[in-house]
C-alpha positions in Angstrom: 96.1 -46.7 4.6 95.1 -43.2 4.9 91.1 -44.1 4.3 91.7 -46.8 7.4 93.3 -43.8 9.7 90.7 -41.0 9.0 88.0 -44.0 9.7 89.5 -44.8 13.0 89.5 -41.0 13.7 85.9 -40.9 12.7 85.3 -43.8 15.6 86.8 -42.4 18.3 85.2 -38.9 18.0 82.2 -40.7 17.7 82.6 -42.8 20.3 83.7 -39.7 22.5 80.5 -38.6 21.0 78.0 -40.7 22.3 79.4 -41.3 25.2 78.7 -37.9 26.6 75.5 -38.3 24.9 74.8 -41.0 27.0 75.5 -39.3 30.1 73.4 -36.3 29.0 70.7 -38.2 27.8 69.5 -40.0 31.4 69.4 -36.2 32.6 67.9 -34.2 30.0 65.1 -34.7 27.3 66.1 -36.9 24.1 65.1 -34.0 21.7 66.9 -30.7 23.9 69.8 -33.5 23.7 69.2 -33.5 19.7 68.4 -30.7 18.8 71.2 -28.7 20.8 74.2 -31.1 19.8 73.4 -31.2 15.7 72.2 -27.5 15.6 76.5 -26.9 17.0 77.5 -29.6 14.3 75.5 -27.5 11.7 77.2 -24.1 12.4 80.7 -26.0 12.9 80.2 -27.3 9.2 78.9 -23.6 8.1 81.9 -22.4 8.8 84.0 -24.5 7.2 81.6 -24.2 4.2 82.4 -20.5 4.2 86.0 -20.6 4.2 86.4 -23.1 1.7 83.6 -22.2 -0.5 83.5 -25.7 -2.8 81.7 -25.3 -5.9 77.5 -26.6 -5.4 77.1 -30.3 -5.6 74.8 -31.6 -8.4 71.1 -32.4 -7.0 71.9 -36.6 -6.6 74.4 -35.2 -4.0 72.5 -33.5 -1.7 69.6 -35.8 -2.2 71.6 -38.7 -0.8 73.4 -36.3 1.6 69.7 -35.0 3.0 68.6 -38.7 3.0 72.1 -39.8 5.3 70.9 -37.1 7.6 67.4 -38.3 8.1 68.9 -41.8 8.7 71.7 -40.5 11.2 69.4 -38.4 12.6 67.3 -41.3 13.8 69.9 -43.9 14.2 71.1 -40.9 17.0 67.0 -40.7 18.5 67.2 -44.3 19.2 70.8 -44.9 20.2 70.5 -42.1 23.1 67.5 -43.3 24.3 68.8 -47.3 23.9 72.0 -46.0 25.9 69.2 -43.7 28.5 67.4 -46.6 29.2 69.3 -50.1 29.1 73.1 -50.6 29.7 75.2 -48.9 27.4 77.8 -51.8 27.4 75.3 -53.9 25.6 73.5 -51.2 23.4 76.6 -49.8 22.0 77.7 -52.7 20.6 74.4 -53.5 19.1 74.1 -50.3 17.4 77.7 -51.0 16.4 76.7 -53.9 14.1 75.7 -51.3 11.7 78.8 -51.5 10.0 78.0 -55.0 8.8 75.3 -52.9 6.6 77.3 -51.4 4.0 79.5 -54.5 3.6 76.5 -56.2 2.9 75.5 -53.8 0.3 79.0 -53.8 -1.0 78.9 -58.0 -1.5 76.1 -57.5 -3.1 76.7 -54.8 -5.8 80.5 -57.1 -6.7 82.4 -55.0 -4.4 84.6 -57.6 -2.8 87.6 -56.1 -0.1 88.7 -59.4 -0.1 88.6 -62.7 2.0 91.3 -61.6 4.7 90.3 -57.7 5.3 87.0 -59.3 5.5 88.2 -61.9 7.7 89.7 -59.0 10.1 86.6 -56.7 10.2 84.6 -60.0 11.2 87.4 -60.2 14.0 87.3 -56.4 14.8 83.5 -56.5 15.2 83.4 -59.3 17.3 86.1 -57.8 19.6 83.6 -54.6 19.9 81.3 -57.3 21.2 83.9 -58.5 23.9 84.8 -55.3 25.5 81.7 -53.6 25.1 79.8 -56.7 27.4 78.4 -55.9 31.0 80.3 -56.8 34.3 77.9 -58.5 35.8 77.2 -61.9 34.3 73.0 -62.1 33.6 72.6 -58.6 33.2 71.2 -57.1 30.0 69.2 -54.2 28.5 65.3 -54.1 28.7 63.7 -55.3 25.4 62.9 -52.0 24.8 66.6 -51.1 24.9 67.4 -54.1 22.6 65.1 -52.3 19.9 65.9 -49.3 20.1 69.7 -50.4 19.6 68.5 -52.8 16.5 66.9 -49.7 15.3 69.7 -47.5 15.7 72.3 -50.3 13.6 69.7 -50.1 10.9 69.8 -46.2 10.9 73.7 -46.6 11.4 74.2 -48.5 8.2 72.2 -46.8 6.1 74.1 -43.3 6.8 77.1 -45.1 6.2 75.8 -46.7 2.6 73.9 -42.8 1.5 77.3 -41.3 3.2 79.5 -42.9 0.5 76.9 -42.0 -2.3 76.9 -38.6 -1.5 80.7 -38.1 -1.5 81.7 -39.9 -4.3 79.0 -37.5 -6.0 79.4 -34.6 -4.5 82.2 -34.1 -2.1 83.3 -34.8 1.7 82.5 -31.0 2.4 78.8 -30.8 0.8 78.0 -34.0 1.9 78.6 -33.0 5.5 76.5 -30.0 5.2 73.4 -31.2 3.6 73.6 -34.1 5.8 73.3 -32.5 8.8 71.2 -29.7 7.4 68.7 -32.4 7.3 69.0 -33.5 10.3 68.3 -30.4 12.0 65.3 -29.3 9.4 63.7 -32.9 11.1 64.6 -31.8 14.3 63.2 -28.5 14.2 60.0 -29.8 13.0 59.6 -31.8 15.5 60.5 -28.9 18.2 57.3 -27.2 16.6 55.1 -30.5 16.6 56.3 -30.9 20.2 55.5 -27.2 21.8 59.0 -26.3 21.6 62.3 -27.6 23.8 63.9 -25.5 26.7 67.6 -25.5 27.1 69.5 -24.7 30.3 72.6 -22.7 30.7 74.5 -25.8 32.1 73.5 -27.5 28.8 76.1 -25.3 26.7 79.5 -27.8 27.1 78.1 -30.8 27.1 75.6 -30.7 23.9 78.7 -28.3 22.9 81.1 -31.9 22.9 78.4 -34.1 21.6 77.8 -32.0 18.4 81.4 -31.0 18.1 82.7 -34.3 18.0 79.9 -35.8 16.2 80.7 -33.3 13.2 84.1 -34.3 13.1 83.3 -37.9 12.8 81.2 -37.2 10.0 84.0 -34.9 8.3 86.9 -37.7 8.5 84.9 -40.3 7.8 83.4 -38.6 4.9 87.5 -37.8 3.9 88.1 -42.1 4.6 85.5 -42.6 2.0 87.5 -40.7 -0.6 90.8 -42.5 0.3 89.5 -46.1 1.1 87.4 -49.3 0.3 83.7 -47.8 1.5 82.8 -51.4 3.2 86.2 -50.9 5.1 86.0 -47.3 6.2 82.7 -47.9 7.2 83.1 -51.4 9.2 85.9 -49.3 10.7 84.3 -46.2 11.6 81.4 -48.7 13.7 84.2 -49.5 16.0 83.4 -46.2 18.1 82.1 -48.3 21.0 85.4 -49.3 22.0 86.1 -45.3 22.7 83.0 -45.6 24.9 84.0 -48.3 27.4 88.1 -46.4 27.4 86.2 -43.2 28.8 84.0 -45.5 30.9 86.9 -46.3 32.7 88.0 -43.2 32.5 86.1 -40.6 33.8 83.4 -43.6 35.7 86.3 -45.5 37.2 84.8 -49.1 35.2 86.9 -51.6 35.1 87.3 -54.0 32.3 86.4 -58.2 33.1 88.7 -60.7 31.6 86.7 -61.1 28.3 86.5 -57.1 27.8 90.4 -57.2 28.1 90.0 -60.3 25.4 88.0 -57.8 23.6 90.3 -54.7 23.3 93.1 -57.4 21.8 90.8 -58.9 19.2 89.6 -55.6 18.0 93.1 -54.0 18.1 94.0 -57.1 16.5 91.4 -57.3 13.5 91.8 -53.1 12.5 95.6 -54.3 12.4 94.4 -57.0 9.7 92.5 -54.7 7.9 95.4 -52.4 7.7 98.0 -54.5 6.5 95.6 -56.3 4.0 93.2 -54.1 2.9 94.8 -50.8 2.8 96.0 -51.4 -0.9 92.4 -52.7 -2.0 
């Protein structure tokens, strides 16, 4: 039970997230939006490094930690501009279906949560599809978008599947660290490759949020993978995009259609199967 609660902790902070990474995203460039936000998430995690000083991790560790962050890291490039350029009520939910990428990887290597918790996160993920749709019947995200959001489930599922190895090997805390630290050794690269990136003052709280809450994510969803089934926690932790459309209402006033409100039920509805069912797997 606790793996399930830090993963749905992990969802909405990423879903919070992304969400003002959307926003930021149609207004600044992709890489200022990038760099600033994980370059916050580093220090956040540098701290908390220093304070609780964990032993190092062995080298397999931090090679699968540095390989989640090159995965997240792009899986992040193409979801903000997917959700920059198409509707984010379509691309969210595509980039959501990562989650189906460690359960795959899971079935296959005999890890088996089990025909009902499986039967819920089917449920759940289809519910993400529900209330994440667009209000206006026909409309839908340029191919581009549709790509770029296929792209970023790929990246998605991958950091979930290195995620897990890294922990179990090493530890939520260093798997955190090395994860994002290379993240933003890519990023920084690619600052020098592209002439450098120029920051505004007025870029501070928002890139501030996205990085914050991003780093948290990680952090209790790294913790989920120590306490729960690692398909489950990480089918859980896609659910993020249902965060997206609450604050869409929220702070944009969007109203959900009849099969959106369908959609909030089924999801709410399938995490409560996994809960009940899976928790003791």
């Amino acid at each position: 039970m606790l793996g399930m609660v830090l993963a749905v902790g992990a969802s909405v902070a990423w879903g919070g997230s992304d969400f003002v990474a959307g926003l930021t995203s149609r207004r600044r460039p992709l890489l200022a939006v990038l760099v600033g936000s994980q370059v916050i998430g580093l220090l956040a995690v540098l701290v908390t490094l220093a304070v609780s000083t964990p032993g190092l991790p062995p080298g397999d560790a931090v090679a699968y930690a540095l390989a989640a962050g090159l995965a997240e890291v792009a899986a992040f490039a193409a979801l903000y501009r997917g959700l920059a350029r198409g509707p984010m009520g379509i691309v969210a939910p595509i980039a959501a279906l990562g989650g189906a990428v460690p359960l795959a990887v899971g079935l296959a290597v005999g890890e088996h949560p089990g025909v009902v918790p499986a039967a819920g996160l089917v449920i759940a993920l289809g519910g993400v599809a529900l209330v994440s749709t667009e209000r206006e019947r026909g409309a839908g995200p340029v191919l581009g978008g549709l790509l770029l959001a296929g792209g970023a489930a790929v990246g998605f599922g991958l950091f979930f599947v290195l995620m897990a190895a890294a922990t179990e090997a090493g530890g939520a805390t260093w798997a955190v660290a090395a994860s994002r630290g290379g993240a933003v050794a890519v990023l920084l690269v690619a600052v020098v490759v592209m002439g450098g990136v120029r920051l505004e003052r007025g870029d501070a709280a928002p890139l501030a949020a996205i990085g914050l809450l991003d780093i948290a994510a990680n952090a209790l969803f790294a913790l989920a993978l120590t306490a729960g089934v690692d398909p489950v926690v990480s089918a859980i932790g896609s659910l993020y995009p249902l965060t997206t459309v609450v604050l869409a209402q929220l702070v944009l006033d969007e109203r959900l259609t009849p099969a959106q409100g369908v959609g909030v039920v089924t999801t709410l509805a399938g995490v409560a199967v996994v809960g009940l069912t899976g928790a003791g797997a």
